[in-house]
C-alpha positions in Angstrom: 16.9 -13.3 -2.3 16.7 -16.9 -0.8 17.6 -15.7 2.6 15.2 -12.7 2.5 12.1 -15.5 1.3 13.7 -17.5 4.0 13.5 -15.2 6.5 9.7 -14.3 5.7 8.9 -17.7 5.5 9.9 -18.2 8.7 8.1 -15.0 10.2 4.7 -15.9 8.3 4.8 -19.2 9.8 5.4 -18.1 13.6 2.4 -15.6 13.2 -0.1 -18.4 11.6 1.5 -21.5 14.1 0.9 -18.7 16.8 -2.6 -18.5 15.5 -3.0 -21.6 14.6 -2.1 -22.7 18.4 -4.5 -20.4 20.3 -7.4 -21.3 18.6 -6.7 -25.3 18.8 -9.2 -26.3 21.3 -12.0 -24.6 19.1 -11.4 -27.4 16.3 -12.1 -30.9 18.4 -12.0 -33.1 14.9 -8.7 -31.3 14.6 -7.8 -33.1 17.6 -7.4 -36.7 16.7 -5.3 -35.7 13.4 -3.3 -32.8 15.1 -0.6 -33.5 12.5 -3.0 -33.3 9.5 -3.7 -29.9 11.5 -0.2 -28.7 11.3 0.7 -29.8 8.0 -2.4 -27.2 7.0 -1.4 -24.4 8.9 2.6 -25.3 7.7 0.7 -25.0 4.0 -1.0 -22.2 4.4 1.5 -20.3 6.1 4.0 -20.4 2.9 1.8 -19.8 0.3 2.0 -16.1 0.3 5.6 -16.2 -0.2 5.8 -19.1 -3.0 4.3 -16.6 -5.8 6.9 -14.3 -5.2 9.2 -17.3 -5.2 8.1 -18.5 -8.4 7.9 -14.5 -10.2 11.3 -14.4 -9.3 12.4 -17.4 -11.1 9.9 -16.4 -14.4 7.5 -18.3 -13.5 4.4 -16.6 -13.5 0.8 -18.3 -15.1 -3.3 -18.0 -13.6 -2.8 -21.2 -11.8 -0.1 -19.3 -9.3 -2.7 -16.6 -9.6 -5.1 -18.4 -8.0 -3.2 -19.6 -4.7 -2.2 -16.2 -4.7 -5.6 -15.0 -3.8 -5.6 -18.1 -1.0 -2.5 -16.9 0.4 -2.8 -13.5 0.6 -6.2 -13.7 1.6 -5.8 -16.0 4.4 -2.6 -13.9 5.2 -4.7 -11.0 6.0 -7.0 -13.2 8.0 -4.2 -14.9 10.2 -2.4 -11.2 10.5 -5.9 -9.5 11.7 -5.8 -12.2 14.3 -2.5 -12.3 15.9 -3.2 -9.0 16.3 -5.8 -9.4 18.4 -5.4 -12.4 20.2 -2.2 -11.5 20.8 -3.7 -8.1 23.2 -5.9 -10.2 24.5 -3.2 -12.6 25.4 -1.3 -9.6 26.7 -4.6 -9.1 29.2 -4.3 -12.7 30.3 -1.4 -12.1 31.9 -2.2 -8.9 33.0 -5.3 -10.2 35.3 -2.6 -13.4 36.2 -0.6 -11.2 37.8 -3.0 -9.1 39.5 -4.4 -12.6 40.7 -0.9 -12.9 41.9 -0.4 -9.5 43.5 -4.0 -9.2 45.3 -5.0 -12.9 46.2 -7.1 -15.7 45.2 -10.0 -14.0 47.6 -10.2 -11.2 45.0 -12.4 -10.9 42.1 -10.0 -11.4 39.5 -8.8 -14.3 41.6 -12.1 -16.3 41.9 -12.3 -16.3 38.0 -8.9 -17.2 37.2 -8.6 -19.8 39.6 -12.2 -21.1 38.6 -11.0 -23.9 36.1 -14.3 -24.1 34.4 -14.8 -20.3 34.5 -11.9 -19.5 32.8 -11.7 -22.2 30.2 -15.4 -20.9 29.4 -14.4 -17.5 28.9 -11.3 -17.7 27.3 -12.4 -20.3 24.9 -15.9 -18.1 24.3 -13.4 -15.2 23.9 -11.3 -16.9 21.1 -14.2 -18.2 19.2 -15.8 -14.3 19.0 -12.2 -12.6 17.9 -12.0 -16.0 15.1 -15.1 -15.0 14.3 -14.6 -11.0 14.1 -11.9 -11.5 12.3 -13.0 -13.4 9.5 -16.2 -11.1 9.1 -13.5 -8.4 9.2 -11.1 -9.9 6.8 -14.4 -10.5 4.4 -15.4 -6.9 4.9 -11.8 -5.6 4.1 -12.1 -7.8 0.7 -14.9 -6.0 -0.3 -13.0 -2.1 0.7 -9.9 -3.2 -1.7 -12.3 -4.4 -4.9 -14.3 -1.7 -4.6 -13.6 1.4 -7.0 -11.5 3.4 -5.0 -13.0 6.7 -3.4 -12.4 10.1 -5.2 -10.5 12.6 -3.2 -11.0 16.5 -4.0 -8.4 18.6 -2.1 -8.4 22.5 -2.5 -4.1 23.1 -2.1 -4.6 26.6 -0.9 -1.2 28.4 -2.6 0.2 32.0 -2.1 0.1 34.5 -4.9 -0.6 31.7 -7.3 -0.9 33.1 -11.2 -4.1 33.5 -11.9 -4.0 31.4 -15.1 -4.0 28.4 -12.4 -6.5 29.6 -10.4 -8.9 25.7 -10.4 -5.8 23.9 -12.2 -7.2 20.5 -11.8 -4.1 17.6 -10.7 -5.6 14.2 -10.5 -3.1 11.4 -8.9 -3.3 7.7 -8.6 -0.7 5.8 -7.1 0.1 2.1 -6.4 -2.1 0.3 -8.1 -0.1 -3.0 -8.0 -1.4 -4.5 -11.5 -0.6 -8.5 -10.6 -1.8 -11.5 -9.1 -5.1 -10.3 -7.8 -5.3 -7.0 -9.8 -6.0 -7.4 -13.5 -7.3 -5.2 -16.1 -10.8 -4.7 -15.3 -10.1 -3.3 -12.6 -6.9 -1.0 -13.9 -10.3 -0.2 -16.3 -12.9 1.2 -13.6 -9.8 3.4 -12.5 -8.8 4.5 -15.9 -12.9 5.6 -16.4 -13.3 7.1 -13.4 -9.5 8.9 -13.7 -10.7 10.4 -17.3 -14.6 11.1 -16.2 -12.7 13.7 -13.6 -11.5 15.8 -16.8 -8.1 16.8 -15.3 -5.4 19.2 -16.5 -2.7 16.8 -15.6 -2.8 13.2 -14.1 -0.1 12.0 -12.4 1.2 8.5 -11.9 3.2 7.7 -8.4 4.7 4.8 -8.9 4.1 0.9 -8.5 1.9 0.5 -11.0 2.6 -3.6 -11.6 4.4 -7.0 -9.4 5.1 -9.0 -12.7 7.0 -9.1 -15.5 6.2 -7.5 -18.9 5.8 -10.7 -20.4 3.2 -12.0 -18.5 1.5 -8.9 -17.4 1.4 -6.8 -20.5 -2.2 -7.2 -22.0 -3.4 -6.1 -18.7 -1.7 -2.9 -18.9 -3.9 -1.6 -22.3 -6.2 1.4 -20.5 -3.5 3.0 -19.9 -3.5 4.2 -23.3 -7.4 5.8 -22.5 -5.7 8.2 -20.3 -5.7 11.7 -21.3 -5.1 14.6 -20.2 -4.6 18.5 -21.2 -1.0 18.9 -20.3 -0.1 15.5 -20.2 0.4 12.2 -17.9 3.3 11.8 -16.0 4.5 8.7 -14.2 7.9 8.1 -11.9 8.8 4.6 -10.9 7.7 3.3 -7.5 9.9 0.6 -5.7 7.9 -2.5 -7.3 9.1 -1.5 -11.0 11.9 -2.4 -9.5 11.7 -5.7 -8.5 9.5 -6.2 -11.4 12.3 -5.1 -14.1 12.3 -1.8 -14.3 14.3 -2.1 -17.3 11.5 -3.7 -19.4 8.8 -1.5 -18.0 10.0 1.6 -18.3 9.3 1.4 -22.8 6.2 -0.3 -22.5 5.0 2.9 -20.3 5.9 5.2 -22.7 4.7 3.7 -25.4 1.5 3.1 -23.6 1.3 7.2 -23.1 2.7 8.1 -20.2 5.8 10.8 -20.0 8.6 8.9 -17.5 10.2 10.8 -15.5 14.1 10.0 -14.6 15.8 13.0 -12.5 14.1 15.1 -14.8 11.5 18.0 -15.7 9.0 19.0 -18.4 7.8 22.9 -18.6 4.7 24.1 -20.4 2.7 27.2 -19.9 -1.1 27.9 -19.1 -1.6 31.3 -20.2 1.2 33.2 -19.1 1.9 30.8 -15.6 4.9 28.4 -16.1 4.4 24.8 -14.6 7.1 22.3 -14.1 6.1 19.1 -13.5 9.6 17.0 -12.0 10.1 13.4 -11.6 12.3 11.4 -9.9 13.3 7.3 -9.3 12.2 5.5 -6.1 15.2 4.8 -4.2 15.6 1.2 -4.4 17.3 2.6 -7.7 20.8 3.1 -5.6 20.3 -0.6 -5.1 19.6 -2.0 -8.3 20.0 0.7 -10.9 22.7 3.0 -9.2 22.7 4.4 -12.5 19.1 5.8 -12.3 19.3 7.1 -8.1 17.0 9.7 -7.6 18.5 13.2 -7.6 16.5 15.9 -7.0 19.1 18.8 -7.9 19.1 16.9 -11.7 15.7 16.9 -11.9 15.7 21.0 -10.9 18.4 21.8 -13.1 15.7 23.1 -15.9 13.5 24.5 -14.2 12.5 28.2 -14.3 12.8 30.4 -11.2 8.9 31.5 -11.5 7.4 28.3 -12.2 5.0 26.1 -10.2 6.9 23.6 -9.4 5.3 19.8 -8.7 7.6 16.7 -7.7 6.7 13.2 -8.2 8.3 10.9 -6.3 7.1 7.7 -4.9 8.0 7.7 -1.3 6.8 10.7 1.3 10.6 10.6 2.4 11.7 13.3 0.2 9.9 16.1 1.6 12.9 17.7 3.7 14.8 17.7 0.3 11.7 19.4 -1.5 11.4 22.0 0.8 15.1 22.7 0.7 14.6 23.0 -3.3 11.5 24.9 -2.5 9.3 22.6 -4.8 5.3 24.2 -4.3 3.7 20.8 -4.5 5.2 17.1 -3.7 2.9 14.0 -5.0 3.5 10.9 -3.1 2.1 7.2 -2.7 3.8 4.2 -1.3 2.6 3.7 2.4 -1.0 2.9 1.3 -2.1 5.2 3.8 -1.9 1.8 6.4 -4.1 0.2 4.0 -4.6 -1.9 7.3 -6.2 -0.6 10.9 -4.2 -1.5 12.9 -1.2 -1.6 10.6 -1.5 1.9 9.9 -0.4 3.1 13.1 3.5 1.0 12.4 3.2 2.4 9.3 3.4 5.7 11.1 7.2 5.3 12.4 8.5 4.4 9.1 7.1 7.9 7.2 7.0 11.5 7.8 3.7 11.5 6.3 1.3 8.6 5.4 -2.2 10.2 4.1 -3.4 13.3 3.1 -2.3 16.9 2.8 0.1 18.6 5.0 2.2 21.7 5.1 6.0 21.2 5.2 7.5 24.4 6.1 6.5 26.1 2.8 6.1 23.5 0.4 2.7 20.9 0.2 2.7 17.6 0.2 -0.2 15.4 -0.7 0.3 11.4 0.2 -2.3 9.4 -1.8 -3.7 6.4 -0.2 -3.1 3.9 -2.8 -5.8 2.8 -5.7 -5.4 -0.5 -5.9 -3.8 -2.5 -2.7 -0.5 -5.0 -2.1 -0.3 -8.2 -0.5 -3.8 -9.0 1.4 -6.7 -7.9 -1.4 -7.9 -6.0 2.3 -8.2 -2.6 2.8 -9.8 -1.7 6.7 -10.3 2.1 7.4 -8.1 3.0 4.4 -9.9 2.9 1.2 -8.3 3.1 -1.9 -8.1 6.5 -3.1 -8.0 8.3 -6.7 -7.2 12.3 -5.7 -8.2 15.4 -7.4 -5.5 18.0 -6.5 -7.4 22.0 -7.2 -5.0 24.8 -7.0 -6.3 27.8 -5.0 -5.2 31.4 -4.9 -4.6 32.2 -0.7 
């Protein structure tokens, strides 16, 4: 665990000094105390990481809380712009070496080799992305404390029963009760999850980043939800690092049914449903006794039912289909949560957001109602999802 802080310590503090560098000439007090300057940035740069620090050695309280919010608020300011400026650093040297390649003489040449032309622009050009980037990072605050948007998505299935013709499925997923998420807001979502009157909610996963002891009270609208046929929850990575072992009662006692590698059947009129949980895979790393097995989960499950998996990460779907599951709930990648860190987010999953078709089973990929790390959210709101089963 040291080396893996290490190692993001060391990666958060290239990407502010980087940013931190760039924009030096636009702070001129900053000039005659440049190492006051750098011992701010060096601050700043490791306070994301020294909550998790702490959380991992138990020590978790409102004052770590609070430089939370600074450090993963000005983390999603200094990420936004070393984005940026570094594209438009990547133009620089593009029109360099077309200054090279054509001549002085040229356009391109005249400007670059203008000294004051080109301090003038590029400094103008750094103070608007410092600036678009801070109205940004303040507009993406607003996107992840807002309530999240509902979702309704007709799932169009083949010679479905009848007696589920409308069943109503709502989802939320990732909600990431912690340092900047606390109970009112697990509230608005527990109000707006019960003013949807579902059949069945489901619960994908990483619900808190804390440990029971401190993060407990916070958890207590849970217990509001209700639903006709029940609420269902499977763990998401974060239970994980947030002792899953300790969570895993408090859920059920709070109502929810967890579900390990297994299934629970019940009928609506004559059409059987199974609903079938497994573990997130950081399991095989930290609770090899709990690894997710889909063909555990199955074993109980009638041949005619309507069959819905929940399981954390998108990854599974190739298995699913294989098991022909109808209906596979998924959270985890936050849809991006992030423009433009939703397109990396793209290599790492088969699916990110949304409904898709996966040979013959469905998959739906919420976006994530509540938020990790930065308390942003940029083209990706947070989403609560209302799932309707159709008759095609």
């Amino acid at each position: 665990m040291f080396v893996a802080l290490l190692v993001v310590s060391a990666t958060l503090f290239l990407i502010h000094g980087y940013v931190a560098f760039r924009i030096y000439p636009l702070f001129p007090p900053a000039h005659g105390l440049p190492l006051v300057y750098w011992l701010v940035v060096a601050v700043i740069s490791i306070l994301p990481v020294l909550p998790l620090a702490f959380r991992f050695n138990g020590v978790e309280n409102r004052t770590i809380d609070f430089f939370s919010w600074i450090g993963y608020g000005s983390l999603g300011f200094f990420s936004l712009t070393f984005m940026i400026l570094f594209g438009w650093d990547l133009i620089l040297a593009l029109l360099t070496g077309i200054r090279w390649a054509v001549g002085p003489d040229s356009l391109p040449g005249r400007i670059l080799t203008d000294s004051d032309w080109s301090v003038f622009l590029e400094e103008t050009a750094r103070g608007f992305i410092v600036l678009t980037c801070a109205a940004l990072t303040l507009w993406g605050l607003g996107n992840a404390r807002k309530p999240a948007t509902v979702y309704t998505i007709q799932v169009p299935v083949e010679n479905l029963p009848a007696d589920l013709e409308g069943f109503r499925i709502v989802q939320i997923s990732d909600i990431h009760l912690g340092p900047t998420i606390k109970r009112p807001y697990l509230q608005r979502i527990v109000d707006r999850v019960q003013s949807l009157q579902p059949d069945l909610i489901a619960v994908t996963g990483d619900l808190v980043d804390g440990s029971v002891t401190y993060l407990r009270p916070e958890l207590e609208p849970l217990r509001e939800l209700q639903a006709r046929y029940g609420v269902y929850f499977v763990t998401g990575n974060h239970e994980y690092y947030s002792g899953v072992a300790a969570w895993l009662p408090v859920y059920r006692e709070l109502g929810l049914r967890v579900l390990q590698n297994e299934s629970n059947t019940f009928f609506v009129g004559a059409a059987a449903v199974s609903v079938v949980g497994i573990p997130d895979p950081t399991a095989i790393q930290m609770d090899p006794r709990e690894s997710p097995s889909l063909s555990r989960a199955m074993q109980s499950v009638p041949p005619n039912a309507f069959t819905v998996l929940l399981a954390h990460q998108p990854g599974i779907i190739d298995e699913a289909a294989r098991s022909n599951v109808d209906l596979v709930l998924s959270g985890h990648t936050h849809g991006g949560q992030l423009v433009p860190f939703s397109w990396l987010v793209r290599l790492a999953h088969p699916y990110i957001k949304g409904l898709h078709r996966h040979h013959k089973t469905w998959i739906y990929v919420n976006r994530g109602t509540g938020y990790w790390g930065p308390p942003l959210r940029l083209g990706v709101p947070g989403e609560i999802t209302v799932l309707e089963l159709r008759n095609t």
